[in-house]
One Martini backbone bead per residue (centre of mass of N, CA, C, O) as a GRO file, in nm:
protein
  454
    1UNK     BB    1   2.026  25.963   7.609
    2UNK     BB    2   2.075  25.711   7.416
    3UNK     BB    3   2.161  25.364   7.414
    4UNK     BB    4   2.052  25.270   7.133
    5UNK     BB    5   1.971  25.214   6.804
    6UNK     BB    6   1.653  25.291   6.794
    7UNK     BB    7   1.742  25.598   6.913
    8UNK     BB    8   1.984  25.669   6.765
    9UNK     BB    9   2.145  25.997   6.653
   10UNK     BB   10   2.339  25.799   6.441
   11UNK     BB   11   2.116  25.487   6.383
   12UNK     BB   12   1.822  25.482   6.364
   13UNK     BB   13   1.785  25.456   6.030
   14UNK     BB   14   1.798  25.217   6.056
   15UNK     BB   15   1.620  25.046   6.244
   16UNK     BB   16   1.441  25.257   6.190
   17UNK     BB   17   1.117  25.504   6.210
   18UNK     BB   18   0.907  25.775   6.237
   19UNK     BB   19   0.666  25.599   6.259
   20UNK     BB   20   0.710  25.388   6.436
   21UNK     BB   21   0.799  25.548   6.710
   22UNK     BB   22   0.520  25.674   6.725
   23UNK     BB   23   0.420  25.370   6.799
   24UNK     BB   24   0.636  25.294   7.013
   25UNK     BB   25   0.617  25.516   7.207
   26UNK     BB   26   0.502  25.609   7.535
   27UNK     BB   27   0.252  25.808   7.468
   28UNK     BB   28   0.106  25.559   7.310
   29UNK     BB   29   0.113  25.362   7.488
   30UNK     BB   30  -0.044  25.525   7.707
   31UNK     BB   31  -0.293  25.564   7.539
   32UNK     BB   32  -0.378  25.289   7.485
   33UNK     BB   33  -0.482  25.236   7.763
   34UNK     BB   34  -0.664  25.462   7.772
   35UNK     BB   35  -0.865  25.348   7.557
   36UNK     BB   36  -0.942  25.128   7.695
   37UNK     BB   37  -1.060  25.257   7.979
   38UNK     BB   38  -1.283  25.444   7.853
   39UNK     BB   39  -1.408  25.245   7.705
   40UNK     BB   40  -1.507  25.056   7.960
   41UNK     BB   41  -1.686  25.305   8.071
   42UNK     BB   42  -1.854  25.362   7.889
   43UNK     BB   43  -1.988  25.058   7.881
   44UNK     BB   44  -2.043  25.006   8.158
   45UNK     BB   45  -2.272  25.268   8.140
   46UNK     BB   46  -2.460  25.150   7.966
   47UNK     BB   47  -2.490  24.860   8.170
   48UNK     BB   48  -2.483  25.005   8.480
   49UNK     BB   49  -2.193  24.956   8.604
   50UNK     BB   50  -2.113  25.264   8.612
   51UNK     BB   51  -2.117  25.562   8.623
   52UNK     BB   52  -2.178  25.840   8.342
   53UNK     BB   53  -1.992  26.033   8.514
   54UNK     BB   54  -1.737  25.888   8.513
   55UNK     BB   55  -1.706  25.793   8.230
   56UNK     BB   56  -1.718  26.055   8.111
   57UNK     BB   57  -1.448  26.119   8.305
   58UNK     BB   58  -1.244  25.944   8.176
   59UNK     BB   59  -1.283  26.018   7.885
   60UNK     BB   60  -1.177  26.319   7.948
   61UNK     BB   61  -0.893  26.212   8.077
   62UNK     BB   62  -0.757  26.033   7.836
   63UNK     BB   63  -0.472  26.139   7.833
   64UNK     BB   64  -0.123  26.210   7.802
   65UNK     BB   65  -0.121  26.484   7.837
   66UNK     BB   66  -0.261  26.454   8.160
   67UNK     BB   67   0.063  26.345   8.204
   68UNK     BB   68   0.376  26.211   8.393
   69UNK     BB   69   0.572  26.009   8.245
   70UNK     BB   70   0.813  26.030   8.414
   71UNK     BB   71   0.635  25.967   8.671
   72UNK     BB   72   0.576  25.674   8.591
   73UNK     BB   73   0.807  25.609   8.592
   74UNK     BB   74   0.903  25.594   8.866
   75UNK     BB   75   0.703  25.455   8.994
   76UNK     BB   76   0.731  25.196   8.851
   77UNK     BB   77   1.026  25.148   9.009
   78UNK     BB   78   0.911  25.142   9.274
   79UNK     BB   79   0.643  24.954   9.238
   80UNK     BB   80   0.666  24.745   9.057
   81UNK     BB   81   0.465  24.837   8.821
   82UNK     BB   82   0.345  24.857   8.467
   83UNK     BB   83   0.003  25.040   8.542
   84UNK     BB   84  -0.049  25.196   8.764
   85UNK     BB   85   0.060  25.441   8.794
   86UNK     BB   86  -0.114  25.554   8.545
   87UNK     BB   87  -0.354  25.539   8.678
   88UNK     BB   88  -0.349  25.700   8.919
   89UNK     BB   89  -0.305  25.941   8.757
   90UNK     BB   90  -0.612  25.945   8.588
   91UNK     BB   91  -0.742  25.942   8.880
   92UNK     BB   92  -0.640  26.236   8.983
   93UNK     BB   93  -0.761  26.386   8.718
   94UNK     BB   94  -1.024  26.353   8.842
   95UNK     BB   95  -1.317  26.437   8.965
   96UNK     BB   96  -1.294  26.373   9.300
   97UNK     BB   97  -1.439  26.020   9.259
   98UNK     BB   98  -1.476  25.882   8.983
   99UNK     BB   99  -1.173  25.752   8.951
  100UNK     BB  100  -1.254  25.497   9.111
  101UNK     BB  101  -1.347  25.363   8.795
  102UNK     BB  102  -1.118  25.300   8.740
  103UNK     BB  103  -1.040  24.983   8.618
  104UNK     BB  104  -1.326  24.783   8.644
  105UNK     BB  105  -1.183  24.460   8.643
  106UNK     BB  106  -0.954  24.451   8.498
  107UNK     BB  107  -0.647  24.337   8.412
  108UNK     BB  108  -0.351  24.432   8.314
  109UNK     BB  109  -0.319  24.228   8.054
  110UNK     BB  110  -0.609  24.347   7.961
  111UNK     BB  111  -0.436  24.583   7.849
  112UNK     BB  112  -0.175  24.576   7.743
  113UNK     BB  113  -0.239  24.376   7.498
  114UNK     BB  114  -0.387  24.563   7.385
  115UNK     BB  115  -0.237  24.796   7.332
  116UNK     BB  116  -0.074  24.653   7.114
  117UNK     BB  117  -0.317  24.587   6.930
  118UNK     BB  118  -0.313  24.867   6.844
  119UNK     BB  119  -0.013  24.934   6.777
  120UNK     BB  120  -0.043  24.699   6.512
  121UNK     BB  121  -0.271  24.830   6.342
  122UNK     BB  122  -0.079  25.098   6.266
  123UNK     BB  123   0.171  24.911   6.154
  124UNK     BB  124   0.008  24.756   5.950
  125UNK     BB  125  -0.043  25.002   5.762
  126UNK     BB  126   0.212  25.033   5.709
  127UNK     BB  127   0.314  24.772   5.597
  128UNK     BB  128   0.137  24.755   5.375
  129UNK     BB  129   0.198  25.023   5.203
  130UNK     BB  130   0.498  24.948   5.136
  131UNK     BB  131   0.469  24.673   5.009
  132UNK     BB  132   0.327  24.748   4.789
  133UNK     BB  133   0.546  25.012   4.694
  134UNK     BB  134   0.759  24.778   4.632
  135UNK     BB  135   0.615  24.620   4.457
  136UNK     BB  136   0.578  24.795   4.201
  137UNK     BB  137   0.891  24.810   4.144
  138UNK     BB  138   0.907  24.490   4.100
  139UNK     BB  139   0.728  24.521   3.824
  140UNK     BB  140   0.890  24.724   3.676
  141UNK     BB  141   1.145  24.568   3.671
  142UNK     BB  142   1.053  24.323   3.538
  143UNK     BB  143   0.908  24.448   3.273
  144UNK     BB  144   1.162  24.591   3.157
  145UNK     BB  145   1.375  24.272   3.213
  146UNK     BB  146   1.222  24.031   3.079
  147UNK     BB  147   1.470  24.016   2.838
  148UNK     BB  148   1.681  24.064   3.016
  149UNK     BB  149   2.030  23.934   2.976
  150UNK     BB  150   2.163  23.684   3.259
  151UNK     BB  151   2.292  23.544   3.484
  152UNK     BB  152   2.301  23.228   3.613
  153UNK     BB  153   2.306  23.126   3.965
  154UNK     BB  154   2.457  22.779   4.134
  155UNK     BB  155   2.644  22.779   4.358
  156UNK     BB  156   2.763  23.073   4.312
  157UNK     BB  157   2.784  22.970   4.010
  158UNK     BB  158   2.775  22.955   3.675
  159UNK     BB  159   2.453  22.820   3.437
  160UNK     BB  160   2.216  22.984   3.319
  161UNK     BB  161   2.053  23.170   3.193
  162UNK     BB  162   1.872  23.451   3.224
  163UNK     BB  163   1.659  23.690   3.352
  164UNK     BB  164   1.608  23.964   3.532
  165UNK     BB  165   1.334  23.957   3.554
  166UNK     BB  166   1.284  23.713   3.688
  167UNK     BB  167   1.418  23.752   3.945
  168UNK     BB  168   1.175  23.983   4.001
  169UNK     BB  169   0.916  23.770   3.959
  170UNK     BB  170   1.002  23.619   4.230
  171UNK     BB  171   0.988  23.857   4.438
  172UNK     BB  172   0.692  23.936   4.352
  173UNK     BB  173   0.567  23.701   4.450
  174UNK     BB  174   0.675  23.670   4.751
  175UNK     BB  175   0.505  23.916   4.827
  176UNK     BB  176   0.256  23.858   4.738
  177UNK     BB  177   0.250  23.674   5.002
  178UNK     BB  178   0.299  23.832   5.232
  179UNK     BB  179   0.017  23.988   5.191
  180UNK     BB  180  -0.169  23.779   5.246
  181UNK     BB  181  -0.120  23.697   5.503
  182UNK     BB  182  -0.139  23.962   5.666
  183UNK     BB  183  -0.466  23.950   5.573
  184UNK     BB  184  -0.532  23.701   5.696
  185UNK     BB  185  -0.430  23.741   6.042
  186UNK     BB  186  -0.633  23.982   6.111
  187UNK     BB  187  -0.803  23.837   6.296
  188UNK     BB  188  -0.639  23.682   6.489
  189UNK     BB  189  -0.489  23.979   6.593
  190UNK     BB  190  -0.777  24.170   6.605
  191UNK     BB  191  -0.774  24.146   6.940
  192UNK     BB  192  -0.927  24.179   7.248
  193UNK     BB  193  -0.869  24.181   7.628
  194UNK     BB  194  -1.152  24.052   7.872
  195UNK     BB  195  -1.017  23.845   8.130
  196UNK     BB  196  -0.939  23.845   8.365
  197UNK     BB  197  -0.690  23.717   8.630
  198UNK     BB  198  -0.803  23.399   8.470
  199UNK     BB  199  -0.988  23.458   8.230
  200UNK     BB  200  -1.311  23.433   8.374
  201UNK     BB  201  -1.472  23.719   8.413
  202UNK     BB  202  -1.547  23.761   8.735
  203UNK     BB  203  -1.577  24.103   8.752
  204UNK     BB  204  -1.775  24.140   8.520
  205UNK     BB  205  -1.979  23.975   8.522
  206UNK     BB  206  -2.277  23.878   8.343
  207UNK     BB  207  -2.220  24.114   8.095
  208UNK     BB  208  -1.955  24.027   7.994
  209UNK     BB  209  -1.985  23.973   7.696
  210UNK     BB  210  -2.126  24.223   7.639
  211UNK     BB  211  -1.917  24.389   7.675
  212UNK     BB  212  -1.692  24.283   7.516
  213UNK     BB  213  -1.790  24.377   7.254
  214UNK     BB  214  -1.853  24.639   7.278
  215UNK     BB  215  -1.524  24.723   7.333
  216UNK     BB  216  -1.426  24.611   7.084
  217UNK     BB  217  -1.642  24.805   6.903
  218UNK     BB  218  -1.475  25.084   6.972
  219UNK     BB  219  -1.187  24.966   6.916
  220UNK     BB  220  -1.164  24.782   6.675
  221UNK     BB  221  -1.212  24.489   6.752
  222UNK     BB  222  -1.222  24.115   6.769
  223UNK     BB  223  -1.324  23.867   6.982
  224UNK     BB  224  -1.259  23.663   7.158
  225UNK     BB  225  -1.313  23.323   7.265
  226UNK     BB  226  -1.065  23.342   7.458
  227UNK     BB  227  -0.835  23.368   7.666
  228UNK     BB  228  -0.467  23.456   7.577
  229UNK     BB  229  -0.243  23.511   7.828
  230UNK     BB  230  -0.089  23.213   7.712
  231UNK     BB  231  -0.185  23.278   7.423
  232UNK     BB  232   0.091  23.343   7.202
  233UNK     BB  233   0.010  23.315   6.877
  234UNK     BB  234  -0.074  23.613   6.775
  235UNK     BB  235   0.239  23.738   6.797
  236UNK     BB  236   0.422  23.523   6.701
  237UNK     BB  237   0.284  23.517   6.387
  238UNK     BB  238   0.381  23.811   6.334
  239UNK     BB  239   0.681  23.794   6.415
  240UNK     BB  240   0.713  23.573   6.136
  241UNK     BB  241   0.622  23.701   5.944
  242UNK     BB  242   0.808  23.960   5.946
  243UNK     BB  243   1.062  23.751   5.936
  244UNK     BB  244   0.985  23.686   5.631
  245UNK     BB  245   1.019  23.928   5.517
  246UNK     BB  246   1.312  24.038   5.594
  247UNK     BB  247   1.403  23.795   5.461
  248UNK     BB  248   1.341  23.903   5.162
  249UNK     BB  249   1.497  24.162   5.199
  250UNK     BB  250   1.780  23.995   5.300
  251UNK     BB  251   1.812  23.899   5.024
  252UNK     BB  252   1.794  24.101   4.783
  253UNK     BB  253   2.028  24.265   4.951
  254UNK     BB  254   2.220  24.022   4.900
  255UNK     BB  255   2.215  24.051   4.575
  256UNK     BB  256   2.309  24.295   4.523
  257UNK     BB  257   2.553  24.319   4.667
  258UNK     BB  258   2.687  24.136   4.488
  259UNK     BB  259   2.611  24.239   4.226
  260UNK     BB  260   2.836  24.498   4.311
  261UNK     BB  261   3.048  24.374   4.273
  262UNK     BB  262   3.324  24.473   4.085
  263UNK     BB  263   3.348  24.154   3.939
  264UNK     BB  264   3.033  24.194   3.824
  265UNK     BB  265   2.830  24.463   3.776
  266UNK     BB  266   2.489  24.474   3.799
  267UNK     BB  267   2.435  24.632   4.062
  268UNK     BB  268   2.298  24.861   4.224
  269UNK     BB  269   2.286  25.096   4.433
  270UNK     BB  270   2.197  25.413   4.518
  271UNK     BB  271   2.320  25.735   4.458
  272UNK     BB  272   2.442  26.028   4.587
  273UNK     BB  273   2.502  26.297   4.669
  274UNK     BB  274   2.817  26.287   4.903
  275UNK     BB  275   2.824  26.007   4.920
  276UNK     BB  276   3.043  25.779   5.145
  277UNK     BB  277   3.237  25.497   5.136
  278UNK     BB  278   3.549  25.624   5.257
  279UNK     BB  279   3.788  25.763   5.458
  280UNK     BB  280   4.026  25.668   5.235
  281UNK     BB  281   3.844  25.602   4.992
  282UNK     BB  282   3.749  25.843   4.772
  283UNK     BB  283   3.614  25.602   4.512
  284UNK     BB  284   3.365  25.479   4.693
  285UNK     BB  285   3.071  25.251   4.661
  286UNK     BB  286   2.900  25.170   4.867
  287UNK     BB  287   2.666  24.930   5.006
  288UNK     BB  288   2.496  25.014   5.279
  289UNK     BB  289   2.204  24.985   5.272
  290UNK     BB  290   2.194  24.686   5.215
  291UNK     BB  291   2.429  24.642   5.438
  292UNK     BB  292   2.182  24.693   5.666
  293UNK     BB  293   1.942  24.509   5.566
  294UNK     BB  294   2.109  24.234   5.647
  295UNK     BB  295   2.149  24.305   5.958
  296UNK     BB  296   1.820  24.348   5.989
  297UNK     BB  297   1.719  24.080   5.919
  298UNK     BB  298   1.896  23.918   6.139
  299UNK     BB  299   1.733  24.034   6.389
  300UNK     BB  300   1.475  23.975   6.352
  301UNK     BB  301   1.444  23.667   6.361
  302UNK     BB  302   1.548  23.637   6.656
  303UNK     BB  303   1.306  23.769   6.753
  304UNK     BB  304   1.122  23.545   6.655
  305UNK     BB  305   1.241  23.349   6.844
  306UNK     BB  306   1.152  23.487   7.106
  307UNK     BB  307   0.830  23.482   7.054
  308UNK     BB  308   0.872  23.156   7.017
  309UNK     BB  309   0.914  23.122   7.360
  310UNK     BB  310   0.679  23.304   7.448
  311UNK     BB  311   0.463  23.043   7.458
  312UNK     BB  312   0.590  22.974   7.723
  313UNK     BB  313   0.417  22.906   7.944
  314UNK     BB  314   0.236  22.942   8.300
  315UNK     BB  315  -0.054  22.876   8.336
  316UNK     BB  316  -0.218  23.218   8.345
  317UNK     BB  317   0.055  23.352   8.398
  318UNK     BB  318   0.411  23.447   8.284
  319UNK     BB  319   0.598  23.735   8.284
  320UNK     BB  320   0.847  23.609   8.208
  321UNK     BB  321   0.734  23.566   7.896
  322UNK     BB  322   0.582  23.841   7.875
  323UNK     BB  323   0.861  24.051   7.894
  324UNK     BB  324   0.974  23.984   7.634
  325UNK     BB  325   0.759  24.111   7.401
  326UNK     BB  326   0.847  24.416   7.511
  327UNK     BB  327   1.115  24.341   7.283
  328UNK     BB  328   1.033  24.203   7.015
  329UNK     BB  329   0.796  24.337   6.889
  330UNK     BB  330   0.867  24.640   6.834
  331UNK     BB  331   1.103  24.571   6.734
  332UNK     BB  332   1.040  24.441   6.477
  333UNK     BB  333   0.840  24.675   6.357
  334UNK     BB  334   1.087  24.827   6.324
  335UNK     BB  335   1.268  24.674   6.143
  336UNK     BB  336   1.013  24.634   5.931
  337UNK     BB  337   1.018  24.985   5.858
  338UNK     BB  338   1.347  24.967   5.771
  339UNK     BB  339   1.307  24.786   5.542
  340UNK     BB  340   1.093  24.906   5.359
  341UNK     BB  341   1.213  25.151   5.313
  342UNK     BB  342   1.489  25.155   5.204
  343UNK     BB  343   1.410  24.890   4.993
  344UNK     BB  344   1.245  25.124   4.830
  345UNK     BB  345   1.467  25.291   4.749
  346UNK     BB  346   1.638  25.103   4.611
  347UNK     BB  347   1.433  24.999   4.389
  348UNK     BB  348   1.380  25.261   4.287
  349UNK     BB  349   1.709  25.356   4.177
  350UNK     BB  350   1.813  25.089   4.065
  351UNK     BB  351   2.113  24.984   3.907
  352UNK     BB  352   2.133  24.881   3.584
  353UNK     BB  353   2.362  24.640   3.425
  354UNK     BB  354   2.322  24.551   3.108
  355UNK     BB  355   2.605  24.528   2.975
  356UNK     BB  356   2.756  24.354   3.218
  357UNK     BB  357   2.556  24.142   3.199
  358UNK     BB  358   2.614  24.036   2.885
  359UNK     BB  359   2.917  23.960   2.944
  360UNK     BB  360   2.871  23.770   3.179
  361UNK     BB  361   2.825  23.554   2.963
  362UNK     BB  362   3.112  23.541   2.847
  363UNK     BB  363   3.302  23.450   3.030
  364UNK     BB  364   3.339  23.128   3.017
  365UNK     BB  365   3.350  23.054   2.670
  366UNK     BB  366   3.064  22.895   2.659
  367UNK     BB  367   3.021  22.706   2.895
  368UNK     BB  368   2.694  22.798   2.984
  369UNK     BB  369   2.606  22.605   2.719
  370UNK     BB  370   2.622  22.301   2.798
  371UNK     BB  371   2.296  22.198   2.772
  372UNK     BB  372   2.263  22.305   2.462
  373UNK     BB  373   2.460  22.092   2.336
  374UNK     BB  374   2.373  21.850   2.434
  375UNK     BB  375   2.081  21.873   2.310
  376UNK     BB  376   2.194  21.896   2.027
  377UNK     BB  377   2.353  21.614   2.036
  378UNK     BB  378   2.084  21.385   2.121
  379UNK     BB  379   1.956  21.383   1.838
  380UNK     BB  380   2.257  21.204   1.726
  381UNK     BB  381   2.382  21.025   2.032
  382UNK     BB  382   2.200  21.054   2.243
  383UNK     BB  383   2.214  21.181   2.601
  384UNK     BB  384   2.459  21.010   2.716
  385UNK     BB  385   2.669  21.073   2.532
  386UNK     BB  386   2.655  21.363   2.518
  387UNK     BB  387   2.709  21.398   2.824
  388UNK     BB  388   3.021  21.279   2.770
  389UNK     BB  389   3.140  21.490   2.551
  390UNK     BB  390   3.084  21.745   2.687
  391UNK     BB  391   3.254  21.656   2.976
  392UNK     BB  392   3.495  21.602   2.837
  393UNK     BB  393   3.544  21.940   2.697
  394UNK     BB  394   3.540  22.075   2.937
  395UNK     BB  395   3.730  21.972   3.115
  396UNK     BB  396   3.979  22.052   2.912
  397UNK     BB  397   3.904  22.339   2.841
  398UNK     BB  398   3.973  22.415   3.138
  399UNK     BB  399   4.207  22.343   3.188
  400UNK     BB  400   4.345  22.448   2.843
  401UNK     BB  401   4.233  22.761   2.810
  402UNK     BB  402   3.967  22.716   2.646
  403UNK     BB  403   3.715  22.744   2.419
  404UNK     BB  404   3.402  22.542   2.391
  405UNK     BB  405   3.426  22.527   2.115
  406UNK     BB  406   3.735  22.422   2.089
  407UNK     BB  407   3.691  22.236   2.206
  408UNK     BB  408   3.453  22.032   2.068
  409UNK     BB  409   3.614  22.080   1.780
  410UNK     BB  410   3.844  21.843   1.876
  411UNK     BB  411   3.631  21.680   1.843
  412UNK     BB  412   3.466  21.412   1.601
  413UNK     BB  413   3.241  21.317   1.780
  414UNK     BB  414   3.098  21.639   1.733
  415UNK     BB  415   3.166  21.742   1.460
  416UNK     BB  416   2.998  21.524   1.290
  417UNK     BB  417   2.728  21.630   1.456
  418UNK     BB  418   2.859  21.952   1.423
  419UNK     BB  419   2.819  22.276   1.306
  420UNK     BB  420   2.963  22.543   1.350
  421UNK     BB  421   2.727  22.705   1.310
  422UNK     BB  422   2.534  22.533   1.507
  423UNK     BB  423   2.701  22.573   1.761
  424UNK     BB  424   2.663  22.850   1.776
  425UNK     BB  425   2.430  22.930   1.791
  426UNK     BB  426   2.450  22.762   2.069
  427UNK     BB  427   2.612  22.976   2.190
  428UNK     BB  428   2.404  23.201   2.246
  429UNK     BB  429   2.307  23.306   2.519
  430UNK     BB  430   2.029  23.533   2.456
  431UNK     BB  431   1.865  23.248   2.314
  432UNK     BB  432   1.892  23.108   2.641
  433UNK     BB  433   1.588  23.139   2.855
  434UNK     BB  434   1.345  23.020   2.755
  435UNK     BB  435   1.062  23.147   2.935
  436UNK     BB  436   1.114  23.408   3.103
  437UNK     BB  437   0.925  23.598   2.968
  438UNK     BB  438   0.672  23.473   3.032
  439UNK     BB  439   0.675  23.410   3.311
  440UNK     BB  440   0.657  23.691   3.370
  441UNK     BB  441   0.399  23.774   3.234
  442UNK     BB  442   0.274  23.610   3.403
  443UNK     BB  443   0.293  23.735   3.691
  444UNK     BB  444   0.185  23.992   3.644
  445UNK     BB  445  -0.104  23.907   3.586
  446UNK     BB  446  -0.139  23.782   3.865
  447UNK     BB  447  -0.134  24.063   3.966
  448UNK     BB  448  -0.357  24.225   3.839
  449UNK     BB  449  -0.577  24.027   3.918
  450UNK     BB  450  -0.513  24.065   4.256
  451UNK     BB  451  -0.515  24.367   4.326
  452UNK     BB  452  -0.283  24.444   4.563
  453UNK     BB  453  -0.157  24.713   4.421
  454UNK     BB  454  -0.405  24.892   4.463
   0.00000   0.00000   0.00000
């Protein structure tokens, strides 16, 4: 029975995806090793350094269904050591002798390191590809409600018009770059690692770098420059970029959350038949799913914090903060599978409440557009003056529950500069929205152009 969250047949749905554990469940883990080993095995026979009968001969029984996970697992428990056991399974299976050239050379750490780098280019593909598919729709909104009036909030109260469109205009952009980054990294990334003991690849003789092409070129790797044993900057990195995705949709899911409020009522999360809100109140729509991606957004960063903690090592090799990241980021690849996976699921369905934008436009009595009677008035009494006759008008009627139009025309020197007529004019927000409409259209063309979400 699993103990935790992300094996958990309660809760693992937040946490993770079926898709993600099977790239980073134990069958998986020891077949990239097995792959490595092959590979080795492979290429060493290639250039003469061990029987090809041998090489054969591993590569052919480098299955992880050719052994017993569970007895790996308990003999690693006995001999406390994370990969003989593995190894000695593989070469039992071997007939004869052959066995005996299992593992010719490597170090641990370069089939474990490599190992991972193979589980991360299977998750990288997941996780392009999610990217994209949120972009998509992120862009379907933004497209849709270019235009659509609704309140725009800093410091989390009303500030002055914008469009929905804007605001997803923006989620679209930030993920532009996330995708960028992701594509960017992807060589400093995916290297694998043949550095013997202590990094000088001294097990592997004269052919050593020759090997090493050839084994990263069997496994689609490329060729580190040299041991990164100590250098986790490539894991970090991966780690921190991810925790930046997970960022990005947990401020989405936290702003969904927000505008879901029944007393704000601009968005929801979809609702299901069946979906359950409260165990006593059958009235309730939560959004359950949006506070869970805020929650594994949350749980993700620390990852990342951990996973920079792991760069600080001691020497050649330094198990104490190598054995971090075989917590932080298979997590974290985890938890970025279904944050990306939910969040789709999210904007795909997301409930625009587009009338609602617009009442919440006049929730303050007309007070959201103290900028631009400013500016009306500015070009008539000067912008510093404007701005104290406004501020003025505000403040009063703000006190005596009045509405801002009310305020201001009991004011004799805003009534001599501004007619009731152009007043109002000025005071619909739905004319006050500035360029959000074409500057959605700039991010719309300018991802057309960059053609990533193709």
């Amino acid at each position: 029975m699993a103990s935790g969250v992300f094996d958990d047949a309660l809760l693992k749905h937040i946490w993770g995806t079926d898709e993600l554990r099977a790239i980073f469940n134990d069958a998986n883990r020891v077949q990239r090793w097995y792959d490595f080993e092959a590979a080795l095995a492979l290429e060493q026979a290639e250039l003469g350094i061990v029987p090809r009968a041998a090489a054969q001969e591993i590569a052919a029984k480098a299955r992880v269904e050719n052994v017993d996970l569970e007895a790996i697992g308990a003999e690693i428990r006995r001999i406390q050591h994370p990969l003989v056991p593995a190894l000695r399974a593989l070469q039992a299976r071997c007939k004869s002798d052959l066995g005996e050239y299992v593992h010719f050379g490597p170090t641990t750490q370069d089939v474990l390191d490599t190992g991972v780098v193979l589980q991360l280019k299977d998750a990288h593909a997941v996780f392009l590809r999610d990217i994209k598919a949120i972009g998509k729709e992120m862009y379907r909104i933004a497209e849709t409600h270019r235009a659509t009036p609704m309140v725009g909030r800093t410091h989390a109260v009303q500030a002055l018009p914008i469009t929905f469109g804007h605001k997803c205009a923006i989620w679209l952009s930030e993920m532009e770059r996330h995708h960028r980054r992701m594509r960017e990294l992807e060589p400093r990334l995916f290297v694998g690692s043949l550095a013997g003991a202590v990094g000088t690849m001294a097990s592997y003789g004269p052919q050593a770098n020759e090997l090493d092409r050839r084994v990263m070129k069997r496994l689609g790797l490329g060729v580190a420059d040299i041991s990164w044993h100590t250098a986790r900057d490539r894991f970090a990195e991966y780690a921190c970029v991810l925790g930046m995705i997970g960022a990005t949709l947990g401020k989405i899911a936290n702003e969904i959350l927000t505008l879901q409020h029944s007393e704000i009522d601009e968005l929801a999360e979809p609702f299901s038949e069946g979906k359950v809100g409260s165990s006593t109140m059958p009235h309730k729509r939560n959004p359950s799913t949006v506070e869970a991606a805020v929650a594994v957004a949350r749980a993700l960063r620390y990852n990342a914090a951990l996973m920079l903690e792991s760069m600080v090592m001691e020497h050649e090799r330094d198990a104490a903060s190598w054995r971090a990241e075989w917590r932080a980021l298979p997590e974290a690849c985890l938890m970025t599978g279904a944050l990306l996976a939910n969040m789709r699921y999210v904007l795909a369905g997301l409930e625009v409440n587009v009338g609602k934008m617009r009442r919440n436009l006049d929730l303050l009595g007309g007070f959201l557009l103290s900028e631009r009677v400013m500016f009306a008035l500015s070009g008539k009494v000067g912008k510093q003056t404007a701005h104290e006759l406004v501020y003025e008008a505000s403040m009063h009627g703000l006190e005596q529950g009045v509405s801002f139009e009310q305020a201001l025309m009991r004011d004799p020197r805003v009534s001599a500069a501004l007619s009731l007529e152009e007043l109002r004019k000025a005071l619909d927000p739905a004319t006050y929205v500035g360029l959000a409409p074409q500057i959605v259209d700039q991010v719309l063309a300018q991802t057309r152009a960059s053609r990533w979400l193709d």
